[in-house]
C-alpha positions in Angstrom: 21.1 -5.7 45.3 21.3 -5.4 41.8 21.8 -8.4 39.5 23.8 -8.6 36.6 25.8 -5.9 37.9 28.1 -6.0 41.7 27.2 -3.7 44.4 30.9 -2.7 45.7 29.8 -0.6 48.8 27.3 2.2 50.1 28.9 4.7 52.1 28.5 8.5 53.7 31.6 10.3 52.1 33.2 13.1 53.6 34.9 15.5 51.4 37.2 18.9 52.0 35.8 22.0 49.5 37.6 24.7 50.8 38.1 23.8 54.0 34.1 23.2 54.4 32.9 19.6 54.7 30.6 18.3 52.3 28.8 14.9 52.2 28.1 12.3 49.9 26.2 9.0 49.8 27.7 6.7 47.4 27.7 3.7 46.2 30.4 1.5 43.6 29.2 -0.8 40.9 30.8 -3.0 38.4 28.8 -2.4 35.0 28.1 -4.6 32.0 31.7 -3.8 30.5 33.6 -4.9 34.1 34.2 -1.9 35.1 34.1 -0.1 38.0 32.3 3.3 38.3 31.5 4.9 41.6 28.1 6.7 41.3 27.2 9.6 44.4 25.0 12.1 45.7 25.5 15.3 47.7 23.6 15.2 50.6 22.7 19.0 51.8 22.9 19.9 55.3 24.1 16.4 56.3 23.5 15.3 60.2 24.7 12.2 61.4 21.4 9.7 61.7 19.3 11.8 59.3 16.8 9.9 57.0 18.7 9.0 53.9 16.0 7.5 52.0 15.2 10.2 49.3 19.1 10.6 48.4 19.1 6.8 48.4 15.9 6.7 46.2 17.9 9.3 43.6 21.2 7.3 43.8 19.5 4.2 42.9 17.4 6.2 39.8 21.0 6.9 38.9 22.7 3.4 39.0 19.9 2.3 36.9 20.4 4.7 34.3 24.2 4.3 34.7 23.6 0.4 34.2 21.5 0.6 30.9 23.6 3.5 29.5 26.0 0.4 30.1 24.9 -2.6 28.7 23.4 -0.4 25.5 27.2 0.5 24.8 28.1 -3.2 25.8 25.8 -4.8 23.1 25.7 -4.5 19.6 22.8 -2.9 18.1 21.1 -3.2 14.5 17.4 -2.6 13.4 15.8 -4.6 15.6 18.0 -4.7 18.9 18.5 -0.8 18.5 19.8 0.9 21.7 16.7 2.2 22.0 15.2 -2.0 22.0 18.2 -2.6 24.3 17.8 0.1 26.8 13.8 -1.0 27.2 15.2 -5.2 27.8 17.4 -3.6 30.1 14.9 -1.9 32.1 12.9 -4.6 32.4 15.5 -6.5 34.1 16.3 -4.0 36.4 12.2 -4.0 37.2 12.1 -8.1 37.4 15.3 -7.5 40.1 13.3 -4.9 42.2 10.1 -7.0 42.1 12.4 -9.9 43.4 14.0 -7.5 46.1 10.0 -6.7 47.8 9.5 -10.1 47.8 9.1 -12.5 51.0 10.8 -15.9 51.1 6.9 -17.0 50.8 6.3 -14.7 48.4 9.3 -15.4 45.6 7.9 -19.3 46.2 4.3 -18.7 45.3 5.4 -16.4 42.1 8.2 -19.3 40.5 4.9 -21.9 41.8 2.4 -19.6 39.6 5.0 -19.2 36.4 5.8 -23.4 36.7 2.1 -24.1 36.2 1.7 -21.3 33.5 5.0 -22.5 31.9 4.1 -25.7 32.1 0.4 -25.7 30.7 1.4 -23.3 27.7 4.6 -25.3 27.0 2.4 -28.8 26.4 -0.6 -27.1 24.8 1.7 -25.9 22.0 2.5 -29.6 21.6 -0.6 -31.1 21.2 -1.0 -31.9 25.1 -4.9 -32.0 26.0 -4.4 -30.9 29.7 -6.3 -28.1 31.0 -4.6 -25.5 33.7 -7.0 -26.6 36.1 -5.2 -29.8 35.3 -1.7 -28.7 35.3 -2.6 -26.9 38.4 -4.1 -30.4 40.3 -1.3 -32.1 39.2 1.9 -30.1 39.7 0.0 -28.8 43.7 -0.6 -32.2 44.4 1.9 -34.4 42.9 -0.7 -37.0 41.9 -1.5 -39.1 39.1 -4.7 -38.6 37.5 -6.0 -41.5 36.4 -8.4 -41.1 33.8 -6.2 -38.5 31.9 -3.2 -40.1 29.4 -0.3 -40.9 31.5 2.2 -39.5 29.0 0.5 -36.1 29.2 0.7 -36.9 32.8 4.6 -37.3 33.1 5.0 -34.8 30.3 4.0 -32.2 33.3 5.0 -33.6 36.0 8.7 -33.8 34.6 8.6 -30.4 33.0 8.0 -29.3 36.8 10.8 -30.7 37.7 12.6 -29.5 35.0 12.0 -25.7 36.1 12.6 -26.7 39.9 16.0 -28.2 38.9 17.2 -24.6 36.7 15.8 -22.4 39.2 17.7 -24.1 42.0 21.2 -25.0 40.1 21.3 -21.9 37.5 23.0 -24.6 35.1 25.1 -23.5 32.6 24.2 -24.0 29.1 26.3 -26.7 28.0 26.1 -30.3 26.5 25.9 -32.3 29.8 23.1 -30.0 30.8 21.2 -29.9 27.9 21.3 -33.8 27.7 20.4 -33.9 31.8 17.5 -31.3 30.6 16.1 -34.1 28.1 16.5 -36.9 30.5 14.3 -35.0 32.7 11.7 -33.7 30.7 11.4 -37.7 29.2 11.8 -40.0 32.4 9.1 -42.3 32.4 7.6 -41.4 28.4 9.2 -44.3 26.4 11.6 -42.1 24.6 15.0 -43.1 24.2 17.9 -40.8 26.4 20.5 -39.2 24.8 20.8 -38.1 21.1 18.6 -39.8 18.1 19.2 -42.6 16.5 17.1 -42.3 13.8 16.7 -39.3 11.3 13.6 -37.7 12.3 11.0 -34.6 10.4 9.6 -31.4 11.2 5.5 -31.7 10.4 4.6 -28.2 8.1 8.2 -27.2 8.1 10.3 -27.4 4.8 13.5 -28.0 6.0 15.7 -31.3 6.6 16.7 -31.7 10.2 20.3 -33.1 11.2 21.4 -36.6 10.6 22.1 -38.5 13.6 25.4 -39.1 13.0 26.3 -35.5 12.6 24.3 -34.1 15.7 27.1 -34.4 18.0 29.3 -32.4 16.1 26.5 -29.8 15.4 25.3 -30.0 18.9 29.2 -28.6 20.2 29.0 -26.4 17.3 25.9 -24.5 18.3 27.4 -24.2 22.0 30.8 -22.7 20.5 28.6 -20.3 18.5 26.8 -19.3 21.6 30.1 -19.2 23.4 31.8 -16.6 20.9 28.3 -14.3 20.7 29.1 -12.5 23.8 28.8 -9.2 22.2 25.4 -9.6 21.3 22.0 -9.1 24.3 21.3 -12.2 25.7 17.6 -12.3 24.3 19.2 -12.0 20.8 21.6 -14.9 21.7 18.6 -17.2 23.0 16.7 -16.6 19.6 19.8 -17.7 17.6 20.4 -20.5 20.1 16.4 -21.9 19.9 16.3 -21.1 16.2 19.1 -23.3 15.3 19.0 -26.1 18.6 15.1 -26.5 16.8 16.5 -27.0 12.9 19.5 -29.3 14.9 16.1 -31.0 16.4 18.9 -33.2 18.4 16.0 -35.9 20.1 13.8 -38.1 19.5 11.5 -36.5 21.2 11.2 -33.5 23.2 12.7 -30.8 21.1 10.3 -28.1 21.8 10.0 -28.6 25.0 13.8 -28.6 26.2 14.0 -25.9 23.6 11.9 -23.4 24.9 13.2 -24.3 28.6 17.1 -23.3 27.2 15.6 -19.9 26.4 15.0 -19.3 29.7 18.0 -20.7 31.2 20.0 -18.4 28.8 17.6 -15.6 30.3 17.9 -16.5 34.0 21.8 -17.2 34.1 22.3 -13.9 32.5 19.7 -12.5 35.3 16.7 -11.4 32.8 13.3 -12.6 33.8 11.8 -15.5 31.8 9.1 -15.9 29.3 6.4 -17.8 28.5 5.1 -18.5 24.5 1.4 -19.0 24.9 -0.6 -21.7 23.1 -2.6 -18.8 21.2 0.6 -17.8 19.8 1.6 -21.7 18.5 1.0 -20.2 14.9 2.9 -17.3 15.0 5.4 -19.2 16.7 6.3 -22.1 14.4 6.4 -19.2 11.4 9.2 -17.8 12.9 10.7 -20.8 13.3 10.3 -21.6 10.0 11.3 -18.1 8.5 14.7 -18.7 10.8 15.1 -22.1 8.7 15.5 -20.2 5.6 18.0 -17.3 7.4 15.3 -14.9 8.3 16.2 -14.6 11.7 13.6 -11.3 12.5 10.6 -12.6 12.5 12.0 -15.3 15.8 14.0 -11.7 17.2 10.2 -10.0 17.5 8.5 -12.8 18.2 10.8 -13.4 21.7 11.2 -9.5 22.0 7.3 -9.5 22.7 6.9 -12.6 24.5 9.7 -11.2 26.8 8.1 -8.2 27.1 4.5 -9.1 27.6 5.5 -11.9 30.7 7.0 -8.9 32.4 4.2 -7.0 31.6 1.3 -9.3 32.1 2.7 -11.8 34.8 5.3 -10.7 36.7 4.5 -6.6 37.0 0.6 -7.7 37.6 1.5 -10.4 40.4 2.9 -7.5 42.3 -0.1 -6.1 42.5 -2.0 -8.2 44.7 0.5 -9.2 47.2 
């Protein structure tokens, strides 16, 4: 099965030419624009039981192609999400999908266990957390407190976890009740206060004034109505404009960056694109493109997720494949 686009049927197709009978396997998929296109292939000297495997192997070469011709018409492009940018996002979802399709029950477990810890130890590091991965690893495998490490950076982790578990069981949609179950998550047990903030709070090495507490709600349902109407734009560009602007909002407390990064993903995952993960070495790079967004240079954050998207794929999902 393909996500992000429906499989209608698979079928041997007889057809009349001239009073000769001629076959065809076929299959019917809904494409990025809700249509319906029927996509086949003439199978020579047909016989009933005969291997089917190499026509089905072409076929599917030819939904794939048929499903990023699709979503590059679908989207709009610019200088940075060109079709040719689009076309290569969209490959990469249709290679996350087959990856997912080879694996075992077992299998799919172990490689959302692996990206949790990664996820998790990157995600922290950027914010000052002083946990190792063998750490983040003891911790998240065993569920256990460890002692002589600071018990914030403990439940920091141990929440994140439970965090990703919670999205990649409910797929929730990206709205205010989520994002505020998100936070209540990712904080439980740290001292920070639920819900929005109450007090105006500042971005450390950032020149910009974040939202006053009174105005976040209305900001908050503004940024969701934005995302809302900004369906004819990729999904990865949507999740930039989304972080960029949820981060200058910075709606918490506490835990901004954290539930931040964790929307970009669910934005990715709901729309069936494989996640991402900003590493620690990249903290600098990051926070310039934040910045940059602040003052309505919105590139620098477009490349910076283009790559980190790219280089998961690359680097954590396509490699895990190859050792199982």
């Amino acid at each position: 099965m393909y996500v992000g686009v429906t499989i209608v049927m698979v079928f041997v197709r007889a057809k009349k030419i001239k009073g000769k009978k001629h076959h065809y396997l076929e299959k019917s998929i809904r494409l990025a624009n809700g249509k319906i296109k029927k996509i086949s292939i003439y199978i020579k000297d047909y016989k009933p039981k005969m291997d089917l495997n190499s026509y089905e192997s072409i076929l599917n070469k030819r939904i794939s192609e048929e499903i990023v011709r699709s979503a590059t018409e679908k989207y709009q492009n610019d200088l940075i999400f060109t079709k040719s940018k689009l076309a290569k996002l969209e490959e990469i979802k249709l290679g996350y999908q087959n990856i997912l399709k080879k694996l075992t029950a077992k299998q799919f477990q172990d490689i959302i266990d692996r990206f949790t810890v990664n996820f998790i130890y990157e995600s922290n590091a950027i914010e000052g957390n002083s946990l190792t991965l063998k750490d983040v690893t003891y911790i998240i495998q065993e569920k256990k407190i460890l002692q002589e490490k600071d018990l914030r950076e403990v439940y920091e982790t141990l929440n994140t976890r439970k965090a990703l578990q919670w999205i990649f069981e409910n797929k929730p949609k990206l709205n205010e009740k989520n994002i505020l179950e998100l936070h209540k998550i990712i904080v439980e047990n740290t001292g920070v206060t639920l819900g929005y903030k109450k007090l105006p709070n500042f971005l450390l090495g950032r020149n910009v004034q974040t939202t006053p507490p009174e105005k976040v709600g209305l900001e908050m349902k503004n940024l969701l109505r934005d995302y809302e109407n900004n369906q004819n734009i990729h999904p990865l560009q949507r999740a930039a404009l989304f972080h960029g602007n949820f981060e200058k909002i910075h709606p918490f407390e506490d835990g901004n960056g954290r539930v931040g990064r964790l929307l970009i993903n669910i934005i990715l995952l709901n729309n069936s694109y494989p996640p991402l993960i900003i590493r620690k070495t990249q903290r600098v790079a990051y926070f310039h493109a934040l910045e940059a967004f602040d003052s309505k240079h919105f590139d620098n954050l477009y490349w910076f997720l283009i790559e980190k998207y790219e280089n998961t794929y690359e680097n954590f999902f396509k490699i895990y494949v190859q050792y199982i």
